[in-house]
N, C-alpha and C positions, 0 to 999 in steps of 0.2 A: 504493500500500500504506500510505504514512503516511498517509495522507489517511482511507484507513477507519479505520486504528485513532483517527486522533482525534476520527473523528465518533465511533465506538464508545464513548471515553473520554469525547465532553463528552454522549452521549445518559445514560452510567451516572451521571456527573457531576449532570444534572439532573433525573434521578428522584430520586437520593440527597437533593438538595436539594427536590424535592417533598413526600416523604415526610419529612421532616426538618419541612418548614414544617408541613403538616398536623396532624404530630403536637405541635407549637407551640401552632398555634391550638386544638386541641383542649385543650390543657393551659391556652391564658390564657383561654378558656370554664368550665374546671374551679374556674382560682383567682380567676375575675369572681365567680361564682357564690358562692363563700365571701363573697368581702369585701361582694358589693352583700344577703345575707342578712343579714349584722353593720349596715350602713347602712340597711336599712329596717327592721331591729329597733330599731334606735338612735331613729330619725327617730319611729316609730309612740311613743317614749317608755319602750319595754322597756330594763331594765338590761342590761349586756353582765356576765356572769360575767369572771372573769380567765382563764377556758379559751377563752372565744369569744376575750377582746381576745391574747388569744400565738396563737390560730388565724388573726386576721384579720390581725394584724403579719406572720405568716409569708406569708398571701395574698398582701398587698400587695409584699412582696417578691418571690415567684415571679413577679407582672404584671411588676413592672417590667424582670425580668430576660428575661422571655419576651418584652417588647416591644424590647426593646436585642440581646437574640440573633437574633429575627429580621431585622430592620432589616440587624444584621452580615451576617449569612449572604446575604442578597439585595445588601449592598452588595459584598461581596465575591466573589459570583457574579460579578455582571457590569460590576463596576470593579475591577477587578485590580490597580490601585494605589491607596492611599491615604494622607495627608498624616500628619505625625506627629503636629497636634493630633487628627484624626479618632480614630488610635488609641489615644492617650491616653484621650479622653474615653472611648470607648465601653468601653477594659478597663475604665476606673475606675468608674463606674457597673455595668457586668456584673459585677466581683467582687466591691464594694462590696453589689450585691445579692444574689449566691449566698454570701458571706461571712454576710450577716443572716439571708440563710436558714437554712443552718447552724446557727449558733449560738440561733437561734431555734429551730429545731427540737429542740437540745440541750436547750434552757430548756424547753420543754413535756414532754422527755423526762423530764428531771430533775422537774419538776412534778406530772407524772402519778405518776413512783415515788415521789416523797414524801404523794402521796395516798390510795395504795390502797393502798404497805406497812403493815407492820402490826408495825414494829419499836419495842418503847417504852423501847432507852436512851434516854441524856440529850443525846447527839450529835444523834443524828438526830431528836428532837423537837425542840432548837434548829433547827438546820438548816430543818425545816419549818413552824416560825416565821417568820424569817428572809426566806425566800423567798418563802414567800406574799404576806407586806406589802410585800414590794419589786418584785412585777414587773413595774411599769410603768418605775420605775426602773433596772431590769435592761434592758427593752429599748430603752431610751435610750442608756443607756451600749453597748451590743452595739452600736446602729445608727452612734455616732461613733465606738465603735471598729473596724468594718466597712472605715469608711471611710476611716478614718488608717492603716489595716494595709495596703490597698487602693490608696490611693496610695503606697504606698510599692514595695510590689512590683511595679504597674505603671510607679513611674520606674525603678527598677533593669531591671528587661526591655525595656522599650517604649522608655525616654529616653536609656537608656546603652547598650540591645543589645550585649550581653553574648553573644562568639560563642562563649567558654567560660566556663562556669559556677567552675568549681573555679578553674580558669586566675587569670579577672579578681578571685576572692573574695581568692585570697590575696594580690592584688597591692593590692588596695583594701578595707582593712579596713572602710570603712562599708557599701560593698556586701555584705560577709561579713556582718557584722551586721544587713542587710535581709533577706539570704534567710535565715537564721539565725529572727530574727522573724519570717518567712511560713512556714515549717515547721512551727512552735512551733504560732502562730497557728491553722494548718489540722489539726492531730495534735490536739491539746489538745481539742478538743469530741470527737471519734474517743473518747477516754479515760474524757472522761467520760457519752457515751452509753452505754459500756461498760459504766461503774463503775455508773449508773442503772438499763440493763437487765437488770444480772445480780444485782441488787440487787431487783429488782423478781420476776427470777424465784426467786430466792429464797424471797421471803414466798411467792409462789403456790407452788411447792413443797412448802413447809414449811405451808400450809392446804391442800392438798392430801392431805399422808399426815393430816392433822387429819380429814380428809371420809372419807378412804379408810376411818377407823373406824366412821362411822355410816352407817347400809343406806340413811338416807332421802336423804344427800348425796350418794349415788355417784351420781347418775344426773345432777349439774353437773358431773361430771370430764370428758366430753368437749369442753366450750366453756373450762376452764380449760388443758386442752391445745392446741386450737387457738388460742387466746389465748399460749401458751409458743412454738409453731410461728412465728406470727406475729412474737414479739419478735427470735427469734434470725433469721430472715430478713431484717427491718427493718434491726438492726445490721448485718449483712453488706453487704444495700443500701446503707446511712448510709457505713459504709467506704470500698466503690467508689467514693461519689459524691464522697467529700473525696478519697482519690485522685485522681479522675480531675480535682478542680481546682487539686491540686497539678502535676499532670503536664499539666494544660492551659495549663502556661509554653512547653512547650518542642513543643505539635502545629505540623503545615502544613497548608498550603491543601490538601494529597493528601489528608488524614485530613479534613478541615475539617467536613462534613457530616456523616457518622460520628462524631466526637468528640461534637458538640453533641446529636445522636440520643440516645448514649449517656447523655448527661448530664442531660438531662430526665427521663429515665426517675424517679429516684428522687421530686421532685418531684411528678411527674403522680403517683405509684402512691400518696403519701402521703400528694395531698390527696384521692384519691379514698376513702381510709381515713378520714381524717378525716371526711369526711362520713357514712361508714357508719359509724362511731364515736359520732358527735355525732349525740346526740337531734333537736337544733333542726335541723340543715345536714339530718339524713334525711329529717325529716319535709317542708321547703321540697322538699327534690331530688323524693320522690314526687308531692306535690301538682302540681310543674313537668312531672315526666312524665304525672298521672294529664291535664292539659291539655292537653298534645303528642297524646298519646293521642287525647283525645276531640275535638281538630280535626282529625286525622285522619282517624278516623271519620266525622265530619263530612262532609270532603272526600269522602272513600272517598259516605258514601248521596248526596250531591248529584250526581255523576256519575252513580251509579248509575241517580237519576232521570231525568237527563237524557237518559242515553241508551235509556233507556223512550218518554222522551217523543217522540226522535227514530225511534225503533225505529215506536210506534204512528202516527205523522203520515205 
């Protein structure tokens, strides 16, 4: 009887982790796809806009994190133990790159609403000075401090394994103060995706009842709704995802596959928006399918023939 429930357990086990990888590789197909159209626009001699170069930072961040979670998730299938530098490295580079992500994401968030709002105090035209000159400089700083916030959370968990949280905080004030700083850290872009998106819907509200006066504008209120649709499910998304890498201190090997499932999701769904947002990423993506297509096709009449040929002989 134990013996089927654990085959039972390890057959669910590595489906969970099948579907887990696939929908990985599917995803670092997704964010190759962004960064290698930024590199041969680059290469051919075209300028990279500052939207491409915060879309292609965030890319290269998703690779590397899709390349480090899956690695884990296969090392930890089927090596059940591992050394304490293994784990070190690998959180520190995985949070290190879901941390860039984030806040990289936050940065384009905030990017976009200071682009298309339509507010003209004195604040927020500073502000959208400000930023714009600086985003390469922003995601410089974002990527060292990913990575300083990142070790430090993964010594406090991974180095000191901390069997209680609240327990060890109050016993050792500098640990209180690391997780203290990984809260902060991980909530704080949450706040200001917020402040961004409802900022943003805002202005399209408020040009909206603007349209809603003229008969000839009414008939763009449905694309600036699903445009509003879209924000507020983004945020909710964006939420989940800092959650769940807040609370992915304290998962097990039982949740293991599931967790990182769940965790992708935001990712994949938001660089596939990205592309369907970005003029340059749609237009490459169709061209790459109208090709997929028509070798296809291709394939598909040369059979066809063949099996004519074979059919008449």
């Amino acid at each position: 009887m134990a013996t089927s429930v654990e085959t039972e357990y390890g057959i669910l086990q590595l489906t969970l982790v099948s579907v887990t990888a696939i929908t990985y590789i599917t995803g670092l197909m997704i964010h190759m796809f962004i960064v290698g159209v930024s590199i041969i626009d680059r290469l051919k001699g075209r300028p990279l806009t500052t939207t491409d170069l915060l879309i292609t930072s965030i890319g290269t961040s998703r690779i590397i994190f899709e390349f480090v979670s899956v690695f884990d998730l296969f090392w930890r299938t089927f090596y059940k133990e591992s050394s304490m530098a293994y784990n070190t490295a690998i959180n520190v580079i995985g949070y290190s790159a879901t941390d860039c992500n984030i806040w990289l994401s936050v940065l384009l968030s905030v990017f976009y609403s200071l682009k298309i709002s339509n507010f003209q105090n004195v604040f927020f035209l500073y502000l959208k000075k400000i930023i714009s000159q600086r985003v390469v400089g922003l995601i410089i700083a974002f990527v060292l401090l990913s990575i300083a916030f990142s070790s430090g959370g993964v010594y406090a968990t991974v180095v000191n394994a901390p069997k209680n949280v609240t327990q060890e905080a109050n016993h050792h004030p500098i640990q209180f103060i690391v997780y203290t700083a990984f809260y902060v850290w991980n909530v704080l872009p949450c706040l200001l995706y917020a402040i961004s998106s409802f900022a943003l819907l805002g202005s399209l509200c408020h040009h909206m009842q603007r349209m809603k006066r003229d008969q000839n504008a009414r008939s763009h209120l449905h694309a600036y709704f699903k445009t509003i649709k879209f924000i507020i499910v983004s945020f909710f998304c964006f939420a989940l995802y800092v959650g769940i890498n807040i609370f992915g201190l304290y998962y097990d090997f039982l949740g293991f596959a599931v967790f990182f499932l769940v965790w992708n999701c935001f990712p994949v769904m938001h660089s596939i928006y990205l592309i369907y947002l970005t003029a340059r990423l749609r237009n490459h993506f169709l061209k790459v399918l109208h090709g997929m297509t028509k070798c296809l096709r291709r394939g598909s009449e040369s059979r066809e023939v063949l099996e004519i040929q074979i059919v008449s002989q």
